[in-house]
Structure formats: C-alpha cells, structure tokens
C-alpha positions, -999 to 999 in steps of 0.1 A, spaced: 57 126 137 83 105 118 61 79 109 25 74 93 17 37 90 -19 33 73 -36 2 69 -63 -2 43 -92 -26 59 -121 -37 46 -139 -68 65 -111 -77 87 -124 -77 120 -105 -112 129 -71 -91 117 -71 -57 130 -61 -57 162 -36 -80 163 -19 -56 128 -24 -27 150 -6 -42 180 21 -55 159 27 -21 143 29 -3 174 54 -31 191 78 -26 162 82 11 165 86 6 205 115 -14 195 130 2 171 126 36 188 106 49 157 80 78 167 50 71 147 16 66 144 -11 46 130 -41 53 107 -67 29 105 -83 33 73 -122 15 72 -129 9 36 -168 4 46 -165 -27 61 -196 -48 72 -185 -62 98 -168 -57 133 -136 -42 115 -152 -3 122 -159 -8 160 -125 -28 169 -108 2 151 -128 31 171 -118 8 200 -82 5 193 -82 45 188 -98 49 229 -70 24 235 -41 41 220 -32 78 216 -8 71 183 -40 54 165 -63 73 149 -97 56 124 -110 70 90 -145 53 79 -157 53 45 -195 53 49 -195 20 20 -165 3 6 -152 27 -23 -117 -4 -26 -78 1 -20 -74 30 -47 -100 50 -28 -85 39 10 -50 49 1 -61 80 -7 -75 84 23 -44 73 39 -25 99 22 -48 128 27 -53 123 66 -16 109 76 7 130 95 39 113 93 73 124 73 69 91 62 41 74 51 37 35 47 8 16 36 1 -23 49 -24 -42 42 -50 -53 73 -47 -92 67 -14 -98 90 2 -109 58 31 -89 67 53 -83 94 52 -47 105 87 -55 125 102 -46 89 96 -11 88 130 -5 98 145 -19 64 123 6 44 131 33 65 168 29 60 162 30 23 146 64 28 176 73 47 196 65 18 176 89 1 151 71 -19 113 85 -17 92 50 -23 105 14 -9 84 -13 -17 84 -45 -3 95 -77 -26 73 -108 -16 103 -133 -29 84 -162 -12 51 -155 -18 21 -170 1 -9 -167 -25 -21 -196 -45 -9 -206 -78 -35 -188 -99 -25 -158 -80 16 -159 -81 10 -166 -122 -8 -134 -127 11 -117 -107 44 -131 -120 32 -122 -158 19 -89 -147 51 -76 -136 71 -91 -161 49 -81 -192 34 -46 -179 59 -38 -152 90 -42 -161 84 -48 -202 56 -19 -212 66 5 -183 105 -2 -179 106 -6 -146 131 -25 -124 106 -39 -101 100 -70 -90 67 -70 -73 49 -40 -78 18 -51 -60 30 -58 -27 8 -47 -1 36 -27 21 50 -2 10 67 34 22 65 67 7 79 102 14 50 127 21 64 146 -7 63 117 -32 26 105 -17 13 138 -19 31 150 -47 28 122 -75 -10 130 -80 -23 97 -72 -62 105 -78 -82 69 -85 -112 84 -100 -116 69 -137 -95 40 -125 -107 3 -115 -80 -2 -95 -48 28 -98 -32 11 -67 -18 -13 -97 2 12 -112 14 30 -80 48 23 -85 48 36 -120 29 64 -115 54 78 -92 86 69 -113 65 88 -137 66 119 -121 103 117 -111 105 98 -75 131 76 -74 123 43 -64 134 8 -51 127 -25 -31 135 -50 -2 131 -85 1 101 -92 30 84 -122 45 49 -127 37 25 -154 51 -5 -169 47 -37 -153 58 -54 -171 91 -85 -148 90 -106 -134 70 -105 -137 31 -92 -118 0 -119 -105 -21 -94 -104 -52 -111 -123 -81 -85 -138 -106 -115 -142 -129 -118 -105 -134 -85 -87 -125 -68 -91 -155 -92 -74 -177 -94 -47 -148 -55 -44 -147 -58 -42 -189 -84 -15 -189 -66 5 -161 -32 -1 -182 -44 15 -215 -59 45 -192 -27 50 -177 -6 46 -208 -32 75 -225 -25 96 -194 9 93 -181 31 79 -208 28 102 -237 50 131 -224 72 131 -203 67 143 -168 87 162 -148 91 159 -107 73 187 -88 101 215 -80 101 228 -44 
C-alpha cells in the first residue's frame, strides 16, 4: 500500500461521499496505489452510515468510529494508528481541498522530505478566521517556534509512516495538539516543507471552529508544548 489517505469527519454527511470519490478518482489518475481511511470523530448525523456504506462500496476504503466526538487531535490519531500506507496524508472531510493534489506532496516525499503540508495562499475562511490564523503563524509559528512555515494549520497534509508514527504525537493533556503538528515533528528531527494548494469554500455542512475561544485554547496548548518539547533538545528516532 503506497498510500494512506485519512480523512477526519465529524458531522459531514453532505461531504463525505463526494471527498471519498474524489480521493479515489485522483489516485486512478495518477496511478497511485492507495487507500482510504474514513475516520468518524462521533458524528451525529448520517456521516457514520454513508462511511460504512462507502466501505461495502469500495475495497480501498475502510471506516473507524469513535463512539462520541473526542475532536481532530484524537481523530488523527486514529488515522495514524489504523493506516496502512507508506505514506500517510490527512484531509479534512469538508471538500475544502482538492484531493487531485496529492501528487505534488508525494513528489516532495520523493525528494526526500518526511512531512509536506499544504499552503492555503488564497484562503477561503472569513476575515476573523484568516487574522487569527495569519497572527498565529507569524507570532507562534514562525516567531516563538522558528519555523519556516507558512500555514501550519492547513487541513491536508502528508506524512511518512516513520515521521507519523515516530514523532510521538499523543493529544492527551492537549486542547487541540493538531496546532502544533508541524512543530512537534521538526522537533523531533523530521524534516519538513510546503506546497501552494487551492482551497474553497465549504457548500455543506459547517465548521465548528469558534474564533471566540481558540485563541486561548492555542495559548494554553502553546505554553504546554513549550514546557514539554522546547526545553531540550530532541533528537530524531534512530533506526
């Protein structure tokens, strides 16, 4: 299996399907063998039948339930521990991204890099949510953690199973450790880098991201991840 694309769902039955089929047309296309991993963060809707559906449907998609919605930290764990890929990418379930772009990270992989993320450079949020976002990875990102990132909280990115598995990406303690993905695994030695993607708006469904309340979530899970990770220096898992 080359490829493990998981996508993190939670109340997207008007999305799923049409992310799962798009997945599976762009690695027809591009000749990639792969696979996808439905991961159902607990949803309360239809998302959890339309995914054990698409599974009878298809023999490269498998589902994961959580029995209630644990949030993205929790559901990329998931991801990580039941994927079966060399590769592993994560997308999110709101067709927000175009799944026909998985060739462009996989080339960076080629080159020899172990996480590509995917640069949103024309972003289709609101205001409120492109400011935060714009401060966040100037201030935290690329000022407090020194990373050359643009947009660390894209929803698509790919990771070697090595790095995935090996940068010890455990949420519990954490509001929200899918925030500091991209430094956690520069942390423990992965090397690391990004490509420009599309991104559109979302037709169904709706975020549950609160601007009110994710900053002081990102600022508590900050100061937790400076006390945890940035006080020695780590060093990448040999073997």
């Amino acid at each position: 299996m080359r490829c493990s694309t998981i996508v993190l769902l939670y109340n997207e039955q008007d999305n799923v399907e049409r992310q799962t089929e798009e997945i599976l047309k762009a690695y027809e296309e591009s000749g990639i063998d792969g696979e996808v991993l439905l991961v159902d963060d607990g949803s309360q809707d239809r998302t959890g039948s339309i995914c054990d559906s698409l599974s009878e449907k298809y023999a490269t998609v498998r589902t994961v339930h959580h029995e209630k919605n644990k949030g993205r930290s929790w559901a990329i764990e998931t991801g990580f521990h039941n994927a079966e890929g060399d590769v592993f990418f994560i997308i999110d379930g709101d067709c927000q991204y175009d799944p026909g772009e998985i060739p462009k990270f996989l080339q960076k992989v080629e080159e020899g890099y172990d996480v590509v993320s995917g640069h949103r450079f024309e972003r289709a949020d609101d205001w409120i949510r492109r400011l935060i976002s714009r401060v966040y990875n100037k201030v935290i990102v690329r000022g407090f953690l020194g990373l050359s990132i643009q947009d660390q909280n894209s929803g698509f990115k790919a990771f070697t199973k090595e790095a995935a598995l090996g940068m010890g990406f455990k949420p519990d303690g954490y509001l929200g450790l899918h925030r500091f993905i991209l430094p956690l695994a520069q942390v423990k030695g992965y090397s690391l880098t990004e490509v420009d993607i599309k991104h559109y708006d979302r037709e169904g469904g709706k975020s549950y991201i609160k601007p009110s309340t994710v900053v002081f979530i990102t600022l508590r899970d900050f100061f937790r991840f400076r006390r945890e990770h940035m006080r020695r220096k780590q060093v990448r898992p040999s073997g």
